[in-house]
N, C-alpha and C positions, 0 to 999 in steps of 0.2 A: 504494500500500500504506500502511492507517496505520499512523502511527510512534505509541506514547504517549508522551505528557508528562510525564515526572516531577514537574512542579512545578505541576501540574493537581490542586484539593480534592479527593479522594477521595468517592465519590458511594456512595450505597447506596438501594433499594430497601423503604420499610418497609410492614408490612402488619400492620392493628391488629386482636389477637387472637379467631380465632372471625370474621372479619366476610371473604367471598369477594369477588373482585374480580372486575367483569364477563365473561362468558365467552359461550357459544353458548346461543341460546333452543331450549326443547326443547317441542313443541307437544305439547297437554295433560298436560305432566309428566309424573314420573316417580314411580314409588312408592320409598320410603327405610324403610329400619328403623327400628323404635318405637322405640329410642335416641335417633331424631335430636328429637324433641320436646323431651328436655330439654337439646338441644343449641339449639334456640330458643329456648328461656326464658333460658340462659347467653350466648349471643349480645346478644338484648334487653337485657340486664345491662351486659353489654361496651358496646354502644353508648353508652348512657344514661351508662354511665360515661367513656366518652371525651370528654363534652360534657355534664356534668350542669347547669350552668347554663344553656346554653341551651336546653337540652329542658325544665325548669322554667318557663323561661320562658313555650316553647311552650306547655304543656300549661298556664299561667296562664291564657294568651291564646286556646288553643281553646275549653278547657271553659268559659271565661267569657262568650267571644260565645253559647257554646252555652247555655247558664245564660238571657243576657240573652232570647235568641228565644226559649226554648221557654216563659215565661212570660207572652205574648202571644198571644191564641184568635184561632185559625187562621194567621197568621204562626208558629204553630210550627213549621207543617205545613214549612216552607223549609228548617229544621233536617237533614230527610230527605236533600233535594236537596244541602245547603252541606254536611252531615257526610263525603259519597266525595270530595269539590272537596278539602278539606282531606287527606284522609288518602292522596290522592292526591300532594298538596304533601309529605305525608307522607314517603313510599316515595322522592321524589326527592332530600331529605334525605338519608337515610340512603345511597342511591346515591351521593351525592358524600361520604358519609362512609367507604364503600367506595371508593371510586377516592381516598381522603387529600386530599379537600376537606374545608372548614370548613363545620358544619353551621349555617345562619341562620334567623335568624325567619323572614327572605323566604320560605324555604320552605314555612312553613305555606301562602300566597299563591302559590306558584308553579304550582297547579292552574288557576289564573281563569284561566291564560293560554292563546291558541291556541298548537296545534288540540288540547290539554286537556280545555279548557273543558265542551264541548258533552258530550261521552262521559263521563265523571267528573259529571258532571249528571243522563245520562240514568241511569246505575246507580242514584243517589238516588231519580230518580220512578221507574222499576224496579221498585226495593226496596221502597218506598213504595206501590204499585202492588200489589206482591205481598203487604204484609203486611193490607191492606187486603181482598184474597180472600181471605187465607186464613181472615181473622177471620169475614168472613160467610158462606164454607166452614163451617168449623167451628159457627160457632153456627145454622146451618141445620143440618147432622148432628146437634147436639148434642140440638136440639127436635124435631127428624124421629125418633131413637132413643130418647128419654126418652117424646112421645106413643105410639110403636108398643109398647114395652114396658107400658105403663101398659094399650094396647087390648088387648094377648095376655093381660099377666099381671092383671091387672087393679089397682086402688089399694087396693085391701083387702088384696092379700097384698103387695103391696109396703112396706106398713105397718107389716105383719104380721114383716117382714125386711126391714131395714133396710140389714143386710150389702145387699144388690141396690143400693141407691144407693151407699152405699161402695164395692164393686166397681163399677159403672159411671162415677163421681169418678175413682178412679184409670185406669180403661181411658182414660177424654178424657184425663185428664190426660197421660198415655203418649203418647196421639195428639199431644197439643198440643206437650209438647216435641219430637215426631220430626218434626213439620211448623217447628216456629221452628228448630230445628238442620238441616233441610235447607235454608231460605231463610238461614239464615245461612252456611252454606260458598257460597253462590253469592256471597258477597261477601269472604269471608277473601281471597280470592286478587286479585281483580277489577280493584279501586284499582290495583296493582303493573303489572299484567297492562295498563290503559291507559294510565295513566301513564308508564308505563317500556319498553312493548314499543309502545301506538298501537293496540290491539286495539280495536272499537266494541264497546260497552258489554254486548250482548246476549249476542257472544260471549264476552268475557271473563267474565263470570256463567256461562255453560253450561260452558266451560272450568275454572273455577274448582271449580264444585260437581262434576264427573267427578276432578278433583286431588285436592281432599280425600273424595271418597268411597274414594277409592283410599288412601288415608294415613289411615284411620282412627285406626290402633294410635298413628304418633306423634303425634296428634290428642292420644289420652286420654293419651299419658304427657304432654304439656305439660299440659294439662286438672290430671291428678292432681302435676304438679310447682307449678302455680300455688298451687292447693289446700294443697299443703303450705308454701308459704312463706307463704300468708294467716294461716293458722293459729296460724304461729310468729309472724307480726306480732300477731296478736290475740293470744295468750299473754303475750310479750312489752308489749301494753298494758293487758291487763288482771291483769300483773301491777306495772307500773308504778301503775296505780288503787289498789290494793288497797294495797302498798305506801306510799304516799303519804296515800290517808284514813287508816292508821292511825295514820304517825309525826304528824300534827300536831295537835296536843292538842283544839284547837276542834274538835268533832264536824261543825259544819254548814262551817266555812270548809275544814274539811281533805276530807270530800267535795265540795264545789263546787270546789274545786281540781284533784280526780283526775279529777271529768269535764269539767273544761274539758281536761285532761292527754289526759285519752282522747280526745277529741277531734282533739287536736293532733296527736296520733297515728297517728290514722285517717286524717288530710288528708294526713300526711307520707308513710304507707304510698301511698293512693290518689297522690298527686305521684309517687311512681317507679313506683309499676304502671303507667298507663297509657304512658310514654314507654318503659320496658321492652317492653309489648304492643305499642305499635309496631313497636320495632326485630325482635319475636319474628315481626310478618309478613314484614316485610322478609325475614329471616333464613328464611322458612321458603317464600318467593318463590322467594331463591334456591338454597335447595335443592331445590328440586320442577321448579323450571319453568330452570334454569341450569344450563348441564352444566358 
């Protein structure tokens, strides 16, 4: 029978707010109230802020590799495949920030590793893969529907009404975002989904896009919670601009000041979005697919 120690540290259990601790995986998740979206974005928050220097850092050292590749014709194309690798590394950050590990650089790197590697790769050419059809999908519809309208209606009255092309601009366009927003929920989830459960790559994309079609609602209230805190950053610098070109008397020094300001502003906003969006999949991982 044990006895306790009285002269034993007293121990306690912490758990850093908003952030779940591993639990039971739930095969192709689960649907949640449109509330919990902006329970992701505050989560994202929470993380970033439990370790904002080293997610600074991170996000130095991803967007920069990524900066250096995509700048190089056809080596960008690598960009595709090395962007799931990392945010793979990603997702396993944040898990050991959940379970009250320290989150590390390693991490961004801890995708390369096996058996990672290969499936966190193959989602990249995947994805790559699929954005690639869908573009000459699309621009084959787009000239297969603009010649038959031309042959029915003919180019005289199409001329003649104009509105026909501007209604047909926006119907592609409709199309096009509902084609890149469904290839992109097949990867919202996907990273997490191999990374962290081991699922191959195929399925966690079909998996993935069945979860969030099913989560639409909290989709759009994070969607419209991002939206709104962009807004108030761009507010917020573009009232900093404005403010600034007027106090400084030189007309040309006191505007090239507020836009080097804006500027600074925008990289500072863009440094905690992104490492926030992280932690908002993470956070939206485990609540979909983590009972």
């Amino acid at each position: 029978m044990p006895v306790d120690n009285p002269f034993s540290p007293p121990s306690a259990t912490l758990e850093a707010p908003g952030i779940q601790l591993p639990g039971a995986f739930i095969p192709d998740g689960r649907m949640v109230p449109a509330g919990h979206g902006w329970q992701w974005m505050r989560e994202g928050l929470t993380m970033f802020g439990a370790a904002p220097f080293t997610w600074l850092g991170i996000t130095v050292l991803f967007l920069g590799l990524g900066a250096a590749i995509s700048i190089i014709p056809l080596v960008s194309l690598l960009w595709n495949v090395a962007f799931p690798i990392g945010l793979g590394g990603l997702m396993m950050g944040c898990q050991a920030m959940a379970e009250q590990r320290p989150l590390e650089v390693r991490h961004l790197f801890a995708g390369m590793e096996a058996p990672r590697l290969q499936p966190l790769a193959m989602l990249g050419v995947l994805y790559l893969a699929g954005s690639i059809l869908l573009i000459v999908v699309l621009a084959i519809v787009g000239i297969g529907v603009a010649f038959g309208v031309i042959a029915v209606v003919g180019q005289e009255q199409i001329d003649a009404q104009p509105l026909l092309i501007g209604a047909g601009i926006v119907l592609l366009s409709l199309v096009v975002m509902a084609a890149v927003m469904v290839l992109s929920m097949t990867m919202w989830f996907s990273p997490a989904l191999v990374a962290l459960i081991g699922l191959p790559a195929l399925e966690a994309m079909r998996m993935s896009l069945r979860a969030s079609m099913r989560n639409m609602l909290p989709f759009l209230v994070y969607g419209l919670s991002i939206l709104g805190v962009l807004l108030v950053a761009a507010a917020a610098g573009a009232g900093f601009t404005l403010a600034f070109g007027l106090a400084v008397p030189s007309l040309e020094i006191g505007w090239a000041g507020a836009g080097i300001g804006a500027v600074v502003v925008a990289g500072l906003v863009g440094m905690v979005f992104a490492p926030s969006m992280w932690g908002a999949m993470y956070a939206s991982y485990r609540d979909v697919f983590v009972a």
